[in-house]
C-alpha positions as CSV (number, residue, x, y, z in Angstrom):
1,X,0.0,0.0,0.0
2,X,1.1,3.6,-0.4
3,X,2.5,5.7,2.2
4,X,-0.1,8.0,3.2
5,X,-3.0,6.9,1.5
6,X,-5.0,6.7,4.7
7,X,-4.1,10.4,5.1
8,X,-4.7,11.6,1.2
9,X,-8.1,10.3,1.3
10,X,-9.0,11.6,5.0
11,X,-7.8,14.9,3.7
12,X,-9.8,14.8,0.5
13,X,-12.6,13.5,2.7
14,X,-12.3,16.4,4.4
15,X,-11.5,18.9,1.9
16,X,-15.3,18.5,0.7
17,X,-16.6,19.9,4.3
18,X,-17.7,16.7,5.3
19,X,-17.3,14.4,7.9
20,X,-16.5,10.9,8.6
21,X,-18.0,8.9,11.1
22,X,-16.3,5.7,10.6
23,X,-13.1,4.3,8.7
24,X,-11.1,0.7,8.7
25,X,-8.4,0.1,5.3
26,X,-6.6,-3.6,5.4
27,X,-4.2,-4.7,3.1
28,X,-4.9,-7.1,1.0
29,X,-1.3,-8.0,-0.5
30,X,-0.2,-5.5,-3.0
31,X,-4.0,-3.6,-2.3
32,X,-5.0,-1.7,0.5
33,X,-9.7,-2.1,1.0
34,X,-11.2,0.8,3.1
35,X,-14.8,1.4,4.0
36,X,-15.7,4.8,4.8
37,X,-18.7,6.2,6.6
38,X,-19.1,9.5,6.2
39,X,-22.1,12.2,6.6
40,X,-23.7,14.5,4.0
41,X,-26.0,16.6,3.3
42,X,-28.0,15.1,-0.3
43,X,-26.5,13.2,-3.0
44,X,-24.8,16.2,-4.6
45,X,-22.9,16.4,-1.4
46,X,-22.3,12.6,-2.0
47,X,-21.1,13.3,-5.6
48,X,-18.4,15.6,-4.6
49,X,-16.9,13.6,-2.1
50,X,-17.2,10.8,-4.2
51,X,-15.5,12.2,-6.6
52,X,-12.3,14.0,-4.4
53,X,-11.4,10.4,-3.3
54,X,-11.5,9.1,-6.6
55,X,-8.8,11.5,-7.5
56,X,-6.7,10.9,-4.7
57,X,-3.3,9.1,-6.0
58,X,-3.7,5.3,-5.9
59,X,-7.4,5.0,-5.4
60,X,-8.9,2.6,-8.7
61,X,-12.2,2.4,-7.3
62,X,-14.9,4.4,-5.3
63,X,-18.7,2.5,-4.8
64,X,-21.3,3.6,-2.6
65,X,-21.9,1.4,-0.3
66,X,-25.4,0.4,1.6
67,X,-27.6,3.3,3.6
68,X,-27.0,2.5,7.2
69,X,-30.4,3.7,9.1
70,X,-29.3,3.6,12.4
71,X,-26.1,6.2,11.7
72,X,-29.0,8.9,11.2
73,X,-30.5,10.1,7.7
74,X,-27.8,12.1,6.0
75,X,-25.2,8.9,7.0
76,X,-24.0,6.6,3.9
77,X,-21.4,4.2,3.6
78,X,-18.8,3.7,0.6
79,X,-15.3,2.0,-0.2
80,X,-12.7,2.7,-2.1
81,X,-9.6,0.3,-3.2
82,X,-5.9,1.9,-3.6
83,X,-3.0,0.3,-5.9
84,X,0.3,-1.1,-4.4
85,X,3.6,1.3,-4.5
């Protein structure tokens, strides 16, 4: 995994005004998996953050994961993958 990733995608997490409720990234060999709940507004909001991880060095993929009702309405939950060094 790269150095820092965990950081770069906090930050660009961040960046977007927006805040994360949850996190936990494993390597898997050369990959690094994360899950990341975070807390917006509407789907726009979504869209945006969505789309700052996806350009964060290393990250190949960003899905939205499944609505998690009891993290309160605006909550969602999504992944993202990152490449190897």
């Amino acid at each position: 995994d790269r150095h820092n990733l965990l950081t770069d995608i906090a930050k660009s997490i961040s960046d977007t005004d927006t805040e994360i409720r949850q996190t936990d990234m494993a390597s898997v060999g050369r990959r690094v998996k994360g899950r990341f709940v975070v807390e917006v507004g509407n789907l726009k909001h979504l869209d945006r953050v969505m789309k700052a991880i996806s350009g964060v060095r290393g990250v190949t993929r960003v899905e939205r994961g499944p609505f998690l009702a009891d993290a309160g309405p605006e909550s969602v939950s999504g992944g993202s993958e990152g490449a190897g060094r």
